[in-house]
C-alpha positions, 0 to 999 in steps of 0.5 A, a space after each residue: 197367317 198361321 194357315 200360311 205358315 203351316 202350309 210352308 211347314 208342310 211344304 218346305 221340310 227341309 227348312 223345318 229344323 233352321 226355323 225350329 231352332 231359329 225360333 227357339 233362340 228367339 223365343 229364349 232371347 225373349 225370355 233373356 230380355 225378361 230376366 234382365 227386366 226382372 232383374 232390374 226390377 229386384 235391384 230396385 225393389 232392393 234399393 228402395 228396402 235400402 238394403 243394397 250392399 256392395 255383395 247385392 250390386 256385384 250380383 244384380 250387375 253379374 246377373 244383368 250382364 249375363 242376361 244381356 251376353 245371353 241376348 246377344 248370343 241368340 240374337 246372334 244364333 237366330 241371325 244365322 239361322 234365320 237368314 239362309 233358311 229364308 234364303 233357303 225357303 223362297 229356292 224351295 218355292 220356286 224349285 216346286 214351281 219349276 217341277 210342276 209346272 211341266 206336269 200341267 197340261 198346256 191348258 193350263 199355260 193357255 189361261 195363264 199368262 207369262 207376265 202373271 207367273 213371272 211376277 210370282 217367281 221373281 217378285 212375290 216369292 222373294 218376298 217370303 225370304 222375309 217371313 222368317 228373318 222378319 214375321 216370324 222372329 216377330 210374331 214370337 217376340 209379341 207373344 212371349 214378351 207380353 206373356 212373360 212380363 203380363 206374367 211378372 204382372 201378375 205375380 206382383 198385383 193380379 188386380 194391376 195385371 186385370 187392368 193391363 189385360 182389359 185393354 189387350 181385346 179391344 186392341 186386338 179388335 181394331 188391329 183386326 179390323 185394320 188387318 181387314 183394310 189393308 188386305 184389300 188394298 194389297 190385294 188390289 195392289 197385287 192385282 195391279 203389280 201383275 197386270 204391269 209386269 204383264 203389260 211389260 213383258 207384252 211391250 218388250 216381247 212386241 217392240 217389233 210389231 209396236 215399231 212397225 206399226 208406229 204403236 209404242 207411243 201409244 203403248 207407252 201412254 196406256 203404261 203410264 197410265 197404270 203407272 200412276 194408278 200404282 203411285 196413287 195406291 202405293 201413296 195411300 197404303 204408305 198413309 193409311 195401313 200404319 194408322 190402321 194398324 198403329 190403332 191398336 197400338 194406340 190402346 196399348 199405350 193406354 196402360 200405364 196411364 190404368 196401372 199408375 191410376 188404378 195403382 195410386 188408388 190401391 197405394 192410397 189405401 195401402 193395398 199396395 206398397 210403392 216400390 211394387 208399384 214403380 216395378 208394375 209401372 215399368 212392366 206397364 211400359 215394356 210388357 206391349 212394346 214388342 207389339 209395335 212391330 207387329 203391324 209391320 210383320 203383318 204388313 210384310 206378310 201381306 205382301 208375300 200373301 198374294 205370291 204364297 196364294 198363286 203359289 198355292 193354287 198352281 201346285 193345287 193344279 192337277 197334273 196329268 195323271 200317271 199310271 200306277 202300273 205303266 207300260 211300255 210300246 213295242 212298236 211305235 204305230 200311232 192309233 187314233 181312236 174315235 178322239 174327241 177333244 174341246 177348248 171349254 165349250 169349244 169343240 176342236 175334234 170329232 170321232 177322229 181315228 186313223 193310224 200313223 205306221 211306224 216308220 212311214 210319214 203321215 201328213 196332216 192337211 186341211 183348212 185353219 182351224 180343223 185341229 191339226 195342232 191339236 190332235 199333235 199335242 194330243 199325240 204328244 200328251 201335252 193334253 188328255 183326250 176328253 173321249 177316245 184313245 191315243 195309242 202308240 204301239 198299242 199302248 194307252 199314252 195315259 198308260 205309259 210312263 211320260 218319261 218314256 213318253 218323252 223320250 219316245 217323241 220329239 216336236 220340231 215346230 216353227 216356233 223354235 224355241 231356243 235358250 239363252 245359253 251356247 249353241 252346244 248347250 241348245 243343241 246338248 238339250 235332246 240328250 243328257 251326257 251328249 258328247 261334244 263329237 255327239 253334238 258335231 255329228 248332229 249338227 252335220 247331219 242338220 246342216 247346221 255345223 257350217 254356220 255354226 263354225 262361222 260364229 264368233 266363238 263357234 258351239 260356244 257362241 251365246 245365241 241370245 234369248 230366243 235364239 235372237 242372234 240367229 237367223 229363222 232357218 238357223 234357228 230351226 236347224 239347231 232344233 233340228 239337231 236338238 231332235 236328231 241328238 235326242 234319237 227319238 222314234 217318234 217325229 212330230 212336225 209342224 212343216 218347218 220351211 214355213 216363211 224361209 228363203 229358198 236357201 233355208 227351205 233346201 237345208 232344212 229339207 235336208 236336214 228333215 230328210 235325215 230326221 225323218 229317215 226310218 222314224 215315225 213321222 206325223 207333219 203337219 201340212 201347210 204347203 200340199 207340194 211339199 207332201 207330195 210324197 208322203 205314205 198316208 195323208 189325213 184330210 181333216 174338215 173345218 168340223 175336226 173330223 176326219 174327211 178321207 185319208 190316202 196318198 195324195 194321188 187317191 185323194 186327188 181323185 176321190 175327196 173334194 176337200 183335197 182337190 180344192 186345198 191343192 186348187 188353194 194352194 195352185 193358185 197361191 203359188 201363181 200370186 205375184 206382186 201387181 195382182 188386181 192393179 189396173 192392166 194387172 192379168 189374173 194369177 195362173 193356176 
């Protein structure tokens, strides 16, 4: 727990001060509550001397009442503190998370799932706004308390005080031991909360296809299932984690029954006198009662554990390194140098090398599976080559600052990704500062402002999430001007009219003529017509090598992988409707 702790400490600077004052006040109304038993106590040493005069009971109750104004007063103080800094902790967290997470390398993202990370920023960090309004103000009121009134203990009778302090290890010991229990089963339970959150973001995002295919029956049986896992553990932590914890407790109460008979011993034989021995008896009763608590503080820490534990282990990930020393391309050639790259154990590509021109288009072509994704990414940094070298302008990506990078390259893919936000602010993304004119001259310029003019509240309209209140090829020109706005001298693009009506393919050639126009621009390929007319051509063989690069005449003659790539897609393009049905004739080439 105090390894936890000291982590935050280390990891949220700016929440230090609140939780050193925040303890402090504790700590002090601890030791106000101790000064009022202490108080009392001499009131009634007092009273039973019979020496109480009017003069002692206007200053026992003056210093009383102090003792309790103080109590409130730093209950007060801690309250105001302690809340906002927990507030303030668990935005800290999750900052630090938002910041690190796009300096990872998308390897990460691939053995991570979105279900896993969700259940940490929305669910288990929001539980360390607990830690210090609820565990922390807690663990100081169980250490003081006893210490403070052990020590009033002592004063008193040392021997009354040995026999008080005889039961703390063993209470300690079976604590410790239900503190064991109940860690495996949050874990468990953790494990399970992330698997359930996992499986509703796969429900949700997969009602299309579950509706489709008739599946959300089944689906929802397999939920339910987990469901009812969950109740039953729930159930068990409910019944079994404060027995466990509440052991130690259950030696503690056993005090005052030692005190009151090791202390009737010492009054017997007049070691003691009998007014002592009430003040020691009613030390006895208030001395472990702060420790009551500690099993829930325990158990609320335990929860925020597994978040602070993933949390740990995704800001413990490797960034991708940066130069110490960056420099900065001064043209904007892509260079492939003998690349290799593998998935684990799985080899994607193989001593690839060739050079994208600056400003002519270079197309990427060959089978599923030959690494034409990958070796995109690569030139975009979001992976590390494991051998070789990408160079832009004969730069070293990994020797170039990735703000620069970034700025330099911009991905146009089918999978748009859009945000939940208006269409000025979607398309505002490719530049900061973007004027609204900026914003309308892109979207000209990406055949998009028509549309966008139809929409209910036209650039302020709300897309939805995803970009689900607009149509596939809608999608991509608003991501076609997002790339336009941001100017970059670098396009990466995976072939964009994928899968759209003929309509959609001709604006959005268009809007790519414009996008492309005096850029660098590597296209992945998946229809061959479509470049037809590009500069250079990169065939890639199912093995991630490079196979032959040329133009697409030069390759029609001299690489046999091309010509049956382009025999491929002949014979997809003569694909009709009735194909291989009884009278049916063969497709054309």
């Amino acid at each position: 727990m105090f390894s936890a702790l000291y982590y935050l400490w280390r990891l949220a600077p700016q929440c230090r001060r609140p939780f050193m004052l925040a303890s402090l006040f504790k700590l002090l109304e601890a030791l106000a509550a101790t000064a009022a038993l202490g108080v009392l106590l001499l009131a009634m040493d007092d009273l039973a001397r019979a020496g109480f005069t009017g003069g002692a009971l206007a200053a026992y109750s003056g210093l009383l009442a102090a003792c309790l104004l103080a109590q409130l007063l730093l209950f007060y103080l801690f309250c105001r503190l302690s809340y906002p800094a927990g507030v303030d902790l668990a935005q800290v967290l999750r900052l630090k998370l938002g910041e690190h997470l796009p300096k990872l390398s998308l390897g990460f993202f691939n053995s991570t799932s979105v279900g896993r990370l969700n259940s940490v920023v929305s669910d288990e960090l929001m539980m360390t706004e607990h830690l210090p309004t609820l565990v922390l103000p807690q663990l100081i009121t169980a250490a003081a308390v006893p210490i403070f009134t052990l020590g009033l203990l002592c004063w008193l009778d040392w021997r009354l005080f040995l026999c008080a302090l005889a039961l703390l290890p063993l209470s300690l010991l079976i604590f410790r031991r239900g503190q064991s229990s109940l860690t495996a089963q949050l874990d468990r339970r953790s494990a399970l909360a992330r698997q359930l959150n996992q499986e509703m973001v796969e429900y949700i995002q997969g009602m299309e296809a579950l509706q489709a295919y008739n599946g959300t029956g089944s689906f929802l049986d397999k939920l339910g299932k987990l469901f009812i896992v969950m109740r039953d553990r729930n159930i068990k932590l409910a019944r079994s984690g404060p027995a466990y914890l509440n052991g130690g407790n259950t030696v503690l109460a056993l005090a005052p029954a030692a005190i009151l008979i090791l202390g009737c011993q010492l009054l017997s034989e007049g070691l003691i006198p009998a007014p002592a021995l009430v003040s020691c008896l009613v030390i006895g009763l208030y001395a472990y009662e702060p420790l009551k608590g500690l099993g829930l503080a325990v158990e609320i820490y335990k929860l925020c554990e597994p978040g602070l534990t993933e949390l740990k282990k995704v800001l413990d990930t490797p960034r991708l390194p940066t130069p110490p020393r960056p420099r900065s391309p001064r043209s904007y050639d892509i260079i492939l140098q003998d690349v290799c790259f593998a998935y684990e154990s799985r080899r994607v590509l193989n001593h690839v090398s060739f050079t994208a021109r600056a400003g002519e288009i270079t197309a990427l072509v060959g089978p599923s599976g030959a690494g034409k994704s990958t070796l995109v990414n690569l030139m975009a940094r979001m992976w590390d080559v494991q051998a070789g070298a990408v160079l832009i302008g004969g730069v070293d990506l990994r020797h170039m600052e990735p703000a620069e990078l970034n700025q330099a390259v911009s991905m146009v893919f089918q999978d748009v990704r859009l945000f939940n936000d208006t269409v000025f602010n979607n398309i505002a993304l490719g530049r900061e500062g973007a004027s609204p004119q900026e914003v309308r001259n892109a979207a000209q310029e990406a055949w998009a402002h028509e549309f966008i003019m139809a929409l209910p509240r036209r650039y302020e309209t709300v897309i939805g999430e995803g970009g689900g209140r607009l149509s596939r090829g809608q999608r991509q020109r608003i991501a076609i001007a997002r790339a336009l706005l941001k100017g970059s001298p670098i396009v990466l693009l995976d072939e964009a009219t994928a899968s759209l009506d003929p309509e959609s393919q001709r604006m959005i050639q268009q809007a790519l003529a414009s996008l492309l126009r005096g850029r660098t621009a590597v296209v992945i390929a998946h229809r061959l017509e479509t470049i037809t007319e590009a500069d250079s051509i990169v065939v890639m063989g199912q093995d991630g090598e490079v196979s032959a690069v040329g133009n697409h005449e030069s390759l029609l003659q001299g690489c046999t992988l091309y010509q049956e790539l382009w025999r491929a897609r002949l014979r997809a393009g003569g694909w009709r409707l009735g194909l291989g049905r009884a009278g049916g004739s063969d497709a054309q080439a």
